[in-house]
N, C-alpha and C positions, 0 to 999 in steps of 0.2 A: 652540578648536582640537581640543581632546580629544571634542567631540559633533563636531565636521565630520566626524572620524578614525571615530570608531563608524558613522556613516551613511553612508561607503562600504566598511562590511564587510558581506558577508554572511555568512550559517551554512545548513546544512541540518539537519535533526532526519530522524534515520535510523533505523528500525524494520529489526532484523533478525530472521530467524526466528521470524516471525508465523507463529502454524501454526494455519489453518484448516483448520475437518471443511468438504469439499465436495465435490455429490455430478458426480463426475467419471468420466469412460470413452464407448469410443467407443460401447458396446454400452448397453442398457437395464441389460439383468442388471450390469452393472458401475458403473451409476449410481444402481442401488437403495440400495447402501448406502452413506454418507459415505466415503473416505476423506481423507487428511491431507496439505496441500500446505501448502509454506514458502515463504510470501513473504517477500520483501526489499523495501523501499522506501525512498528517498529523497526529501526535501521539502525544496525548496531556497528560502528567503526572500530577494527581489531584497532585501532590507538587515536586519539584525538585528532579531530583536524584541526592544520594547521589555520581555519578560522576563529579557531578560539582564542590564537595569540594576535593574528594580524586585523583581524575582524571584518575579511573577503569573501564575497560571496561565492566567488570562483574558487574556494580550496574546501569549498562545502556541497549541500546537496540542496538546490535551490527547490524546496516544496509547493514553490508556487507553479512550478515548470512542471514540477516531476506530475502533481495533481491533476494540469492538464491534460498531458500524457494519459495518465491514465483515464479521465473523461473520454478520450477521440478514442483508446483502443475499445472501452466498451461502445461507443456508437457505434462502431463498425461489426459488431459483433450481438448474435441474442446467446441466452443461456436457459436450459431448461431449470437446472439445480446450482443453488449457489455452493456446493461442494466445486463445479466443474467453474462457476466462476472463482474460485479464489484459489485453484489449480493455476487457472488461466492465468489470472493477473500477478502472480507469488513468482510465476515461468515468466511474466514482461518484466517485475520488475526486476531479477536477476540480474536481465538481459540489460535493461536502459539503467541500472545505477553501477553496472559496470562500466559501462557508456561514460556517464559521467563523472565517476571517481577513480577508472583504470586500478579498481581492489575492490575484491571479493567483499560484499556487507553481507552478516547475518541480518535474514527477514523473518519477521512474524507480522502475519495478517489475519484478520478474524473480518467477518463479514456477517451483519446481521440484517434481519429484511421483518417487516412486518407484517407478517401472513393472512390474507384474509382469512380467518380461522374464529371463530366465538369463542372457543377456549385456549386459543394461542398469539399471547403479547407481541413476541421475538420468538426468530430463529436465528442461531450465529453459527456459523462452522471458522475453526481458523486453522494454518495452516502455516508451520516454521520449520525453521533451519535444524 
């Protein structure tokens, strides 16, 4: 009864304020140089993984790997709007946490960036399953 019970739980492993250098703006000149966006993400497991009974990093989704990941795909890449980056990066991580868990996770990512603007704090756009 007590494994039926765990097999209809799920969890999600939540990455908050991931702060990526990326080279972001509408203009060139403002894509030359990195700046620093905070993402948020959600990764939702349709049932608990099995690290929550054996306590393996291998039957999970190692966020220190995955985070990297994502740093090297934006080096390789600039973005005008962070609409098309969080497009971008919602379509990698699909891609790499199927890689690494061989099952489909529900994602939610929000991305927010601090605008040089006088009367604008934050912008965020996010972008889910």
């Amino acid at each position: 009864p007590a494994l039926l019970s765990f097999c209809r739980m799920n969890g999600q492993l939540i990455l908050e304020k991931l702060n990526l250098a990326v080279k972001l703006g509408y203009s060139a000149e403002e894509r030359s140089l990195p700046q620093w966006v905070s993402v948020k993400i959600k990764l939702s497991f349709p049932h608990l993984p099995a690290a929550c009974i054996d306590d393996n990093l291998d039957n999970t989704l190692c966020y220190a790997t995955l985070s990297e990941a994502l740093q090297k795909f934006c080096d390789e890449r600039s973005f005008k709007l962070i609409e098309a980056l969080a497009y971008q990066l919602y379509q990698f991580l699909k891609k790499k946490t199927l890689e690494m868990r061989q099952e489909r996770l529900a994602i939610f990512l929000s991305i927010s960036k601090n605008p040089q603007l006088p009367k604008l704090e934050q912008a965020s756009f996010s972008i889910c399953d």
